[in-house]
N, C-alpha and C positions, 0 to 999 in steps of 0.2 A: 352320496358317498361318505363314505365313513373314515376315518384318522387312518386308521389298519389298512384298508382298498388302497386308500393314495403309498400309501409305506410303502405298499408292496408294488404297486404300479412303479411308484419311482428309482427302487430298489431294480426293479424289473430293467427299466430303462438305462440305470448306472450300467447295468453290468452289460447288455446290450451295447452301449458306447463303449466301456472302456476292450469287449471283445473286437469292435470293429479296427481298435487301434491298434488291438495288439496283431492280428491279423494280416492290419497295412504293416507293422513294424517289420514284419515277419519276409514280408514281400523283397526278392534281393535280384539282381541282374544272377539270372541262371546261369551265364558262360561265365563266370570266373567262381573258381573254388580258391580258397584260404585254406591253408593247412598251417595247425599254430599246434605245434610240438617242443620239446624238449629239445634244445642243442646237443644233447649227448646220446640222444636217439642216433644218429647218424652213424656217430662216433662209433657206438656198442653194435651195429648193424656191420661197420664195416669191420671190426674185433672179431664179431663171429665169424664171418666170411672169409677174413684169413684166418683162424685158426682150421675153419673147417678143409682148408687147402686147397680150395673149390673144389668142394666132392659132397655129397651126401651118400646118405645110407638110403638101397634102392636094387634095382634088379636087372638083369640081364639074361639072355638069351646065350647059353652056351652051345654049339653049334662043334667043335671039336676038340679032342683030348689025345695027347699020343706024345711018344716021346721023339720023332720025326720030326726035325724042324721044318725039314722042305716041306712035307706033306701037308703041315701045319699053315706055314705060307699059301701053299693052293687052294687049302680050303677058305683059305680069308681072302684069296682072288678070285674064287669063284662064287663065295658069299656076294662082295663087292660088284661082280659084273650082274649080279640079279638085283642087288639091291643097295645100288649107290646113294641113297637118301638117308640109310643109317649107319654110323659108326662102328665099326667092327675092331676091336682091340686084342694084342697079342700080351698072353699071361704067361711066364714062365716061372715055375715049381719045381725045382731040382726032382727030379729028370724030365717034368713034364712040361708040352706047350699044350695050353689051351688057346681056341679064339673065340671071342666072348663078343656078342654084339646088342648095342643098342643101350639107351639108357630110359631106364621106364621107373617112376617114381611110387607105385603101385602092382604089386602081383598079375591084378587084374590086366594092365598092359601089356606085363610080360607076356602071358600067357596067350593073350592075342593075338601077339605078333610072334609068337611060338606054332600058333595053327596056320598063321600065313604062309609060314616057310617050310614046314611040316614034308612037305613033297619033295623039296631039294634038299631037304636036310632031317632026316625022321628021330635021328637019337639027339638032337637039339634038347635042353633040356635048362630050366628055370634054375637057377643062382644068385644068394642075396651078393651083393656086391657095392663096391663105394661107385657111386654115377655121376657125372658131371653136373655140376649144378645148371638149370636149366635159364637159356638167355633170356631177359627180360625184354 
Protein backbone atom coordinates (compact mmCIF):
# COMPACT_ATOMS: atom_id res chain seq x y z
CA UNK A 1 0.00 0.00 0.00
CA UNK A 2 1.01 3.26 -0.88
CA UNK A 3 0.89 7.00 1.26
CA UNK A 4 -2.32 7.98 -1.06
CA UNK A 5 -4.40 4.03 -0.47
CA UNK A 6 -4.00 4.64 3.44
CA UNK A 7 -4.97 8.71 3.00
CA UNK A 8 -7.82 7.67 1.50
CA UNK A 9 -8.64 4.52 3.61
CA UNK A 10 -8.28 6.68 6.74
CA UNK A 11 -10.07 9.56 5.37
CA UNK A 12 -12.65 6.87 4.40
CA UNK A 13 -12.95 5.66 8.12
CA UNK A 14 -13.00 9.43 9.68
CA UNK A 15 -15.89 10.13 8.01
CA UNK A 16 -17.54 6.62 8.53
CA UNK A 17 -17.07 7.38 12.40
CA UNK A 18 -17.84 10.83 12.76
CA UNK A 19 -21.30 9.80 10.40
CA UNK A 20 -22.13 7.09 13.09
CA UNK A 21 -21.94 9.94 15.75
CA UNK A 22 -23.81 12.16 14.22
CA UNK A 23 -26.59 9.66 13.50
CA UNK A 24 -26.45 8.55 17.37
CA UNK A 25 -26.54 12.35 18.15
CA UNK A 26 -29.62 12.68 16.08
CA UNK A 27 -31.42 9.66 17.91
CA UNK A 28 -34.12 11.64 20.60
CA UNK A 29 -37.11 9.99 22.73
CA UNK A 30 -39.82 10.26 19.94
CA UNK A 31 -42.89 11.12 22.44
CA UNK A 32 -41.83 14.40 23.39
CA UNK A 33 -41.77 17.34 21.01
CA UNK A 34 -40.00 20.90 21.93
CA UNK A 35 -41.46 23.75 20.36
CA UNK A 36 -38.78 26.76 20.77
CA UNK A 37 -40.62 29.96 19.23
CA UNK A 38 -40.57 33.47 19.59
CA UNK A 39 -42.68 34.88 22.85
CA UNK A 40 -44.46 37.30 20.66
CA UNK A 41 -45.60 34.62 18.44
CA UNK A 42 -48.56 34.01 20.76
CA UNK A 43 -48.99 37.52 21.44
CA UNK A 44 -49.54 38.45 17.46
CA UNK A 45 -51.60 35.02 16.92
CA UNK A 46 -53.96 36.17 19.57
CA UNK A 47 -53.91 40.25 17.97
CA UNK A 48 -55.14 38.67 14.94
CA UNK A 49 -57.80 36.65 16.31
CA UNK A 50 -59.22 39.45 17.95
CA UNK A 51 -59.09 41.71 15.39
CA UNK A 52 -60.52 39.22 13.03
CA UNK A 53 -63.64 39.15 15.67
CA UNK A 54 -63.62 35.30 15.32
CA UNK A 55 -64.94 35.27 11.77
CA UNK A 56 -63.07 34.67 8.68
CA UNK A 57 -63.64 35.21 4.99
CA UNK A 58 -65.60 31.84 3.65
CA UNK A 59 -68.90 30.61 2.52
CA UNK A 60 -72.20 29.56 3.17
CA UNK A 61 -75.16 27.91 1.94
CA UNK A 62 -78.04 30.45 1.48
CA UNK A 63 -81.21 28.54 1.55
CA UNK A 64 -83.87 31.59 2.02
CA UNK A 65 -84.55 35.38 0.87
CA UNK A 66 -87.76 37.20 1.41
CA UNK A 67 -88.96 39.98 3.25
CA UNK A 68 -91.28 37.61 5.64
CA UNK A 69 -90.06 37.35 8.88
CA UNK A 70 -92.27 34.44 9.95
CA UNK A 71 -91.76 32.65 6.83
CA UNK A 72 -88.14 33.28 7.24
CA UNK A 73 -88.20 31.68 10.89
CA UNK A 74 -89.86 28.33 9.27
CA UNK A 75 -87.48 27.97 6.90
CA UNK A 76 -84.62 27.97 9.53
CA UNK A 77 -86.83 25.38 11.42
CA UNK A 78 -87.34 23.41 9.02
CA UNK A 79 -83.65 23.60 7.65
CA UNK A 80 -82.86 22.80 11.52
CA UNK A 81 -85.16 19.64 11.92
CA UNK A 82 -83.30 17.90 8.75
CA UNK A 83 -80.25 19.18 9.54
CA UNK A 84 -79.38 19.75 13.14
CA UNK A 85 -75.49 19.25 12.84
CA UNK A 86 -75.05 22.55 10.98
CA UNK A 87 -75.51 26.12 11.96
CA UNK A 88 -78.03 28.03 10.28
CA UNK A 89 -77.96 31.95 10.76
CA UNK A 90 -80.73 34.74 10.38
CA UNK A 91 -79.30 37.90 8.14
CA UNK A 92 -81.37 40.86 8.07
CA UNK A 93 -81.06 43.64 5.10
CA UNK A 94 -83.41 46.40 5.22
CA UNK A 95 -86.28 44.95 3.99
CA UNK A 96 -84.84 41.49 3.71
CA UNK A 97 -84.38 38.19 6.00
CA UNK A 98 -82.17 35.81 4.66
CA UNK A 99 -81.12 32.29 6.28
CA UNK A 100 -77.82 31.35 5.66
CA UNK A 101 -76.46 28.05 6.87
CA UNK A 102 -73.22 26.38 7.61
CA UNK A 103 -69.70 27.62 7.50
CA UNK A 104 -67.43 26.13 4.93
CA UNK A 105 -63.99 27.57 4.54
CA UNK A 106 -63.66 26.66 0.66
CA UNK A 107 -66.21 26.86 -2.23
CA UNK A 108 -65.64 23.48 -2.74
CA UNK A 109 -67.66 22.64 0.70
CA UNK A 110 -70.13 24.92 0.08
CA UNK A 111 -71.17 23.58 -2.91
CA UNK A 112 -71.29 20.13 -1.47
CA UNK A 113 -73.28 20.63 0.97
CA UNK A 114 -75.36 22.61 -1.43
CA UNK A 115 -76.15 19.30 -3.51
CA UNK A 116 -76.97 17.58 -0.17
CA UNK A 117 -79.74 19.68 0.45
CA UNK A 118 -80.68 20.34 -2.92
CA UNK A 119 -84.06 18.27 -2.55
CA UNK A 120 -85.38 20.12 0.55
CA UNK A 121 -84.28 23.29 -0.59
CA UNK A 122 -83.51 23.69 -4.55
CA UNK A 123 -83.01 27.61 -4.87
CA UNK A 124 -80.31 27.28 -1.90
CA UNK A 125 -77.58 29.09 -3.37
CA UNK A 126 -73.48 29.71 -2.77
CA UNK A 127 -72.64 33.23 -0.75
CA UNK A 128 -69.12 34.49 0.17
CA UNK A 129 -69.74 35.46 3.68
CA UNK A 130 -67.62 36.19 7.11
CA UNK A 131 -67.76 32.30 8.88
CA UNK A 132 -66.89 31.37 12.29
CA UNK A 133 -63.56 30.58 12.80
CA UNK A 134 -63.30 26.81 12.97
CA UNK A 135 -62.68 25.05 16.82
CA UNK A 136 -59.46 23.78 17.24
Amino acid sequence: MNFSSITKYCILFATLLLFSFCVKAQKTDSAKVELVQDEKIPQMVQKYTDSQNGKIKGYRVQIFFGAEKIKAKGEKSKFLSKYSDVKAYEVFETPYFKIRAGNFRTKLEAYQFQQKIKEDFPGAFIVEDEIELPEL
